[in-house]
C-alpha positions, 0 to 999 in steps of 0.5 A: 073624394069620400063623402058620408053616405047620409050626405052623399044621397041628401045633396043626390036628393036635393039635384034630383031632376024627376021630383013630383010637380007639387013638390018641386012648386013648393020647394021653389017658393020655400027657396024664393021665400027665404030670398026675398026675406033675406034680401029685404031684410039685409037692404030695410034694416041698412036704410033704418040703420042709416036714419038712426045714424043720420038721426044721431048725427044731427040731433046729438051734433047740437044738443049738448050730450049733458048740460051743467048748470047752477039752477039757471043762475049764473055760473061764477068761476065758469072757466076754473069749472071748464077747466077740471071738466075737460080733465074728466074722461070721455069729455071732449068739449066744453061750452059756455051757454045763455039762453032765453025765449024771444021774439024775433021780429022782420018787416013781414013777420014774427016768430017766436025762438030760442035765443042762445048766447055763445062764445064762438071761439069756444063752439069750432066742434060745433055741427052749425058751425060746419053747416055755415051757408053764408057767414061764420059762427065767428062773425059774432066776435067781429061786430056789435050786436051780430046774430046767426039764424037757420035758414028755414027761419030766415025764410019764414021771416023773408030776410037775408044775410046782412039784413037788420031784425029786431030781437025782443025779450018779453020776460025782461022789461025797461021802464020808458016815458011809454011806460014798461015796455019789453026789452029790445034790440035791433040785430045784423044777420050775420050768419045763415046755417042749414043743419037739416033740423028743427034748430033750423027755425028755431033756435038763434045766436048771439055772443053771450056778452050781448046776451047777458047785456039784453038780459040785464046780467052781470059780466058774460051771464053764462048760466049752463055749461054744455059737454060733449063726449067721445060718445054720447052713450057715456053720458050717464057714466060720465054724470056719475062720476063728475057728481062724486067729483065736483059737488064739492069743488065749487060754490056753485049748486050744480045740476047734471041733465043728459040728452037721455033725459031730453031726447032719450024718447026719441031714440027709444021709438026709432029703436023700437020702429027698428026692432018691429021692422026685424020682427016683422021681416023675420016672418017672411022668413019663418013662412018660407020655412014651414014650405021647406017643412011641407015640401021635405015631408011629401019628399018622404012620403014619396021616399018611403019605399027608399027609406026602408031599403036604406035601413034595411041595408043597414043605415041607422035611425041617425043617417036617415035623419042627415039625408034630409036635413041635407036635402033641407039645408040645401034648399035653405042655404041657396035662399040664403046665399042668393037673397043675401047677396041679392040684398046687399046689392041692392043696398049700395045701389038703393039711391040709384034705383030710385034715382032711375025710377023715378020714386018720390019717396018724401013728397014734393017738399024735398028736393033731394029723395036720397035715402041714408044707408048704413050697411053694417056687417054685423048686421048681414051675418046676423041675418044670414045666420038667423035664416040657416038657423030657421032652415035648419029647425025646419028640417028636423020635424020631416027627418024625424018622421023619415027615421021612423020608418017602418020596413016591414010595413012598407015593403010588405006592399011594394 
């Protein structure tokens, strides 16, 4: 088969079995830099791409993508408005919301919460009503003064589904013969949610209509409506839009926040974590590379009487520079290709390793260690090509001085 000559002596390089010890230990390390780069990259950037996945899912599955509401006063003609939202595009779900700081009191103990009312025939999306671990969202419709608790609040107050707790609400008083006294109310327990977050002991359920009775509101009290969209990065799109269509549609005074505004922070240092992460495995890379840089440079030292007698043959500037990049590129590329797959391999069996070794990753607070991981392909080519790439520039520096060789000057001493 016709190969170029250039490419045909850069690949008889690259297999050659008698290089110089010093440079066959450097080319080797060049090799395994690039490797051991490549395939940590490939398995750290999949693990941080599932923490932002799993982050996503948990924290954007419960707070509401944007809230509407009327200056904390109640909504009028709540559902005529959540009517016209889910006609706006993007919008999937729309939810009616009250919500109050509380107490919430059990024989051993008391916690502060925030006390959300819902109407739970309207929250069948809802992440928390997918994470039940006894009870349902729905068992608020089905009795009188029914609550739903995380399960790390119901530890912190040793109570259990079916037990009674009394919820009080010190911004709202009653007047007694005792004298003014918070308004309180005792409550059954009739769901217990797990959704692996903060909301888990912090956040309580009522169904709005016991809400608004607790809070001295008219009717259902519904105060703010929460949308959920077909992604929650449509958010500012969506306000947008909805601020040019329904100012004027209502008698209410409506306020638009996003979650961008309330969590955006957070995905902001993630992201940034993620990045820094890229940055900073991309330069085991970039070491590895300056080994192909000084491994190819002694090859052409100790090519140097070769070299002039290709171009004294006849092989022009260009060709002698194809030599060794190919033999560069060579040693770039089997880095590239081992540590690509050594990454991905180890990426779908990340949770087995640990598993079998034995690590404690998060302490001894958790009971699972599995870590969450994302294996994009995107990611993978991203990678691959930004290593060939960095090979590929390494090269060139000792394939430029390779061409400059001067015949005459190192023949006259052979």
């Amino acid at each position: 088969m016709f190969q170029p000559v250039s490419l045909f002596i850069g690949l008889r390089y690259s297999r050659s079995q008698k290089p110089s010890g010093f440079v066959s230990f450097i080319t080797f390390f060049s090799i395994a830099g690039i490797l051991l780069g490549v395939a940590a990259l490939i398995t750290v950037v999949s693990v941080m791409n599932g923490f932002e996945g799993d982050l996503k899912k948990r924290i954007l599955g419960l707070v509401p993508h944007v809230i509407i509401d009327n200056n904390e006063k109640p909504l009028q003609n709540w559902q005529e408005t959540r009517a016209k939202l889910l006609l706006q595009p993007h919008v999937q779900q729309v939810s009616p919301l009250l919500e109050s700081e509380a107490l919430i009191q059990s024989t051993s103990s008391l916690q502060g919460v925030l006390l959300q009312g819902i109407m739970p025939e309207f929250e069948n999306h809802s992440i928390v009503n997918s994470h039940m671990v006894a009870g349902s969202l729905a068992s608020l419709s089905q009795g009188r003064y029914n609550l739903v608790l995380g399960r790390s609040l119901a530890r912190k107050l040793n109570v259990s589904y079916g037990d009674t707790i009394r919820l009080v609400l010190l911004n709202k008083t009653v007047f007694t013969p005792m004298g003014r006294v918070p308004v309180q109310r005792t409550f059954t327990i009739s769901g217990i949610f797990n959704v692996g977050s903060q909301v888990d002991g912090s956040v309580v359920y009522v169904h709005s209509e016991f809400a608004a009775k607790l809070l001295k509101r008219k009717g259902d009290g519904i105060t703010q409506l929460r949308l959920y969209l077909d992604d929650a990065f449509n958010a500012e799109l969506v306000v947008n839009q909805l601020s040019k269509n329904m100012t004027n549609t209502t008698d209410n005074q409506l306020m638009f926040t996003t979650w961008i505004q309330s969590q955006g922070v957070l995905f902001s240092s993630v992201k940034m974590e993620k990045n820094m992460m890229w940055i900073m495995l991309s330069l085991i890379i970039s070491v590895a590379t300056f080994n192909i840089i000084s491994a190819l440079v002694m090859v052409v030292i100790d090519k140097q009487g070769e070299i002039a007698i290709l171009k004294t043959l006849g092989l022009s500037r260009s060709n002698i520079v194809k030599i060794f990049i190919t033999q560069g590129m060579v040693n770039g590329l089997w880095g590239v290709i081992i540590g690509s797959a050594l990454g991905v391999l180890i990426t779908l069996n990340l949770n087995t390793l640990i598993s079998t070794l034995g690590m404690n990753l998060f302490g001894a607070g958790y009971a699972s260690q599995t870590l969450p991981i994302q294996l994009e392909g995107m990611d993978v080519v991203v990678i691959i090509i930004s290593a060939l790439t960095m090979s590929f520039l390494a090269t060139l520096y000792p394939a430029y001085r390779a061409s400059k060789t001067q015949p005459v000057e190192v023949l006259c001493h052979e």
